[in-house]
DOGUTOR-773369 format. One record per residue (C-alpha): x, y, z. Coordinates in Angstrom, 3 decimals. Example, Ala and Ser with C-alpha at 12.3 -4.5 7.8 and 13.67 -1.06 7.14 Angstrom:
REM residues 2
[doro [12.300,-4.500,7.800]],
[doro [13.670,-1.060,7.140]],
END
This chain:
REM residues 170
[doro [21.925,5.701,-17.475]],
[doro [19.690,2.818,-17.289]],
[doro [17.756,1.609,-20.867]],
[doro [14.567,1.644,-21.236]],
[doro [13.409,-1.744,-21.146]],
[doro [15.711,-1.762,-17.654]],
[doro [13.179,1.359,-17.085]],
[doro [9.991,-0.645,-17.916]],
[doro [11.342,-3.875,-15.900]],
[doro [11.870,-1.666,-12.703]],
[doro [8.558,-0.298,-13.067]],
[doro [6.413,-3.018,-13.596]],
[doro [7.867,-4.980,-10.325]],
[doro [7.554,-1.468,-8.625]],
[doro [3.774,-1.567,-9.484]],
[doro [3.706,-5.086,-8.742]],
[doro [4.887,-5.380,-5.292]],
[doro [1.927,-2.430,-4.514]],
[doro [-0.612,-4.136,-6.100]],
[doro [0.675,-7.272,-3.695]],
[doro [0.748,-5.085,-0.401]],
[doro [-2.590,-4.108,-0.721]],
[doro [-4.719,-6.747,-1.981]],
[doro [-8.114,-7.896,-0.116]],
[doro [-7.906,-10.135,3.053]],
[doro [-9.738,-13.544,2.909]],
[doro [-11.388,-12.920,5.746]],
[doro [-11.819,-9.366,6.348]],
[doro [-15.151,-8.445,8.581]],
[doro [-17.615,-5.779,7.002]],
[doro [-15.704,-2.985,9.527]],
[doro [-12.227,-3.373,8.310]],
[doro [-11.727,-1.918,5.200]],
[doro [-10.452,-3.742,2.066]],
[doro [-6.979,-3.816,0.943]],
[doro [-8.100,-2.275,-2.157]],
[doro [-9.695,0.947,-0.326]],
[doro [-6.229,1.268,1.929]],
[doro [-4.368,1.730,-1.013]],
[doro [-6.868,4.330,-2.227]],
[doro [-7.012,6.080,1.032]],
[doro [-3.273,6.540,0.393]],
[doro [-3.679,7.917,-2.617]],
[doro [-2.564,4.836,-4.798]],
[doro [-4.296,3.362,-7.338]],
[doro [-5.624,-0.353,-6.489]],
[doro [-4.278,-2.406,-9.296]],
[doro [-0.690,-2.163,-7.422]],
[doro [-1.314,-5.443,-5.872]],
[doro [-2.119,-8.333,-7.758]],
[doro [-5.208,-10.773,-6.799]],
[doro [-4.116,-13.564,-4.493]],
[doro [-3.580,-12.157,-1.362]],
[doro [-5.212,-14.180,1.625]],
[doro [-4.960,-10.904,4.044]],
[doro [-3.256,-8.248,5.334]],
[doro [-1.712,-5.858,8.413]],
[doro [-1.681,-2.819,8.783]],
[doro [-0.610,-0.002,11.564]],
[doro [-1.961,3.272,11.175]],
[doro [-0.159,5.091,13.426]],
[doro [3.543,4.326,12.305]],
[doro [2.455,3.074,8.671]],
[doro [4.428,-0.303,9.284]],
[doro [2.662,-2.952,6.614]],
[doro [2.689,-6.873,5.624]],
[doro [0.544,-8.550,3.315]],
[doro [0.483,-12.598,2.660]],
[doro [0.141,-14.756,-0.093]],
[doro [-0.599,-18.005,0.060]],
[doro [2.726,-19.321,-1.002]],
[doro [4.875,-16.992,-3.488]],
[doro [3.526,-15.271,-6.740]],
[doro [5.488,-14.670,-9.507]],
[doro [4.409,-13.654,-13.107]],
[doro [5.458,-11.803,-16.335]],
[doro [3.597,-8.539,-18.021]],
[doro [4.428,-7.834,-21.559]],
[doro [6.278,-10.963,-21.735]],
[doro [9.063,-8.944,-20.790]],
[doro [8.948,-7.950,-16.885]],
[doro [9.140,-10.641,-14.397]],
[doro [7.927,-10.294,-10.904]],
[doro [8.433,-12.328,-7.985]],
[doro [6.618,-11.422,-4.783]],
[doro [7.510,-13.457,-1.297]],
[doro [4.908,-15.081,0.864]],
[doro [4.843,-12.161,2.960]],
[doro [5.281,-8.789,1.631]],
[doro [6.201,-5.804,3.993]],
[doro [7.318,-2.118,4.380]],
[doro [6.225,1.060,5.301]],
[doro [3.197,3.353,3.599]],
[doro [2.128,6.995,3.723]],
[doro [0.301,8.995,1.310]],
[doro [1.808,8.597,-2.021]],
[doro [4.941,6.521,-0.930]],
[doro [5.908,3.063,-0.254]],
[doro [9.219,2.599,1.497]],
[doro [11.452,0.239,3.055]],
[doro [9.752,-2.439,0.580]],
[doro [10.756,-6.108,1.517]],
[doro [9.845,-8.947,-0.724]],
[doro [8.910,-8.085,-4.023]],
[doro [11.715,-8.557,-7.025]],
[doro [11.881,-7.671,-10.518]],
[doro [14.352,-9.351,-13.239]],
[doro [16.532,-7.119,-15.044]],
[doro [18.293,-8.865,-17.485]],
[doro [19.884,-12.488,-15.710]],
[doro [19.496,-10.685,-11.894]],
[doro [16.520,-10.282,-10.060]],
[doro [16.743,-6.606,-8.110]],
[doro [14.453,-5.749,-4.923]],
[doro [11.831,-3.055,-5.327]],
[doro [12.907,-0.998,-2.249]],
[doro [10.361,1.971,-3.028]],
[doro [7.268,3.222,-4.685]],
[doro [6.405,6.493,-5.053]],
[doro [3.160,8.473,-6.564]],
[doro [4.608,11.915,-8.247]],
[doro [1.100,13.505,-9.870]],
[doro [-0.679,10.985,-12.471]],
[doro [2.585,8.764,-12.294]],
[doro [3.883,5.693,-10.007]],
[doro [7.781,6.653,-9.547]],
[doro [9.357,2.586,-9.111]],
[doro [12.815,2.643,-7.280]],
[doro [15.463,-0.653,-7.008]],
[doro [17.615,1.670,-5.172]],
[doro [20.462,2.470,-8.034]],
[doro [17.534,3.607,-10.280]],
[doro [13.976,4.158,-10.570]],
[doro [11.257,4.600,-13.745]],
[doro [8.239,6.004,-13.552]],
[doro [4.688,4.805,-15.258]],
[doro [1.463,6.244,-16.008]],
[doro [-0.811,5.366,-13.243]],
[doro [-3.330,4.978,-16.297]],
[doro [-1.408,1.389,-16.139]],
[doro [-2.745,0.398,-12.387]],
[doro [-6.670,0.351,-13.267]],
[doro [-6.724,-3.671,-13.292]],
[doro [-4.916,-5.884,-10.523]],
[doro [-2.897,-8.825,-12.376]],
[doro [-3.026,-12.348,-10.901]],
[doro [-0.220,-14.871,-9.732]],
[doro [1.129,-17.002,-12.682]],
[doro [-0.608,-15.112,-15.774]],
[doro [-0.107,-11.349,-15.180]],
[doro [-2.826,-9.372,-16.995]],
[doro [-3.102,-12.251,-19.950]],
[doro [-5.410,-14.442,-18.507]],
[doro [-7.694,-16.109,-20.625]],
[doro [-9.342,-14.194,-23.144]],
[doro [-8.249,-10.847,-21.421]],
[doro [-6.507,-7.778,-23.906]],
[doro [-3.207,-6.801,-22.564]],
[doro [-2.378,-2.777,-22.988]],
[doro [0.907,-1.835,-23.534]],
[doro [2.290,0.006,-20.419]],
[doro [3.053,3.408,-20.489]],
[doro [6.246,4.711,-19.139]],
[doro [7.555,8.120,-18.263]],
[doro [10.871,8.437,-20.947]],
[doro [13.010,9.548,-17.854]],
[doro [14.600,7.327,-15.982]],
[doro [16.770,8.679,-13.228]],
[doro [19.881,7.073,-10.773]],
[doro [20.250,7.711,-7.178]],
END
């Protein structure tokens, strides 16, 4: 059984890494729909992905992703969970699910573990590392955090997340 601040951790970068995938391009033309409306059109909140990225890819027929940053991002929410997100981000979406994730890390305890999967299961965001997941409210995904500060940037009040109690294993 994993702890609950294990729980939290795995969440968080869960949350994290689809706030990343789904962020607006740069450049996008007034056709192609934001990142921000994608991830709403799958049924995901859009404070997955944090601010920062510079664009996106996206196939709608198989659901294959990728999303860039310019350069890594990395930051910490409750001064507790640390994410780490690659320059490029990638995986498959569908509606409510986020598989074969690539890129995105969380730091449980002294290792960092790969999100692998993110799933919605009713008004919670279900975060997998593969040998466990934890689920949050998705209450927690109304804001997008940014690269180095999280959601304490300036003068901005932090909320305390809210997880689900159960925490399962695979």
């Amino acid at each position: 059984m994993v702890s609950t601040k294990t729980q939290r951790l795995i969440s968080l970068a869960a949350t994290l890494c689809l706030i990343l995938i789904h962020s607006t391009p740069a450049s996008s033309s007034n056709d192609s729909p934001t990142v921000y409306e994608v991830l709403q059109d799958y049924n995901f909140p859009v404070g997955l992905l944090p601010k920062g990225v510079i664009g996106y890819d996206l196939n709608t027929s198989t659901g294959k992703f990728s999303a860039s940053f310019n350069g890594s991002c990395s930051f910490s929410l409750e001064g507790s969970y640390q994410l780490k997100y690659k320059s490029t981000i990638k995986g498959n979406i569908s509606k409510g699910k986020l598989s074969s994730l690539e890129g995105v890390s969380v730091k449980l305890f002294f290792i960092w573990v790969d999100i692998i999967e993110v799933r919605r299961s009713g008004d919670d965001i279900d975060f997998s590392v593969g040998i466990a997941s934890a689920g949050f409210s998705i209450d927690n995904f109304e804001e997008c955090p940014q690269c180095g500060c999280g959601l304490n940037c300036g003068n901005r009040q932090v909320n305390k997340l809210r997880s689900n109690p159960f925490v399962s294993s695979h």
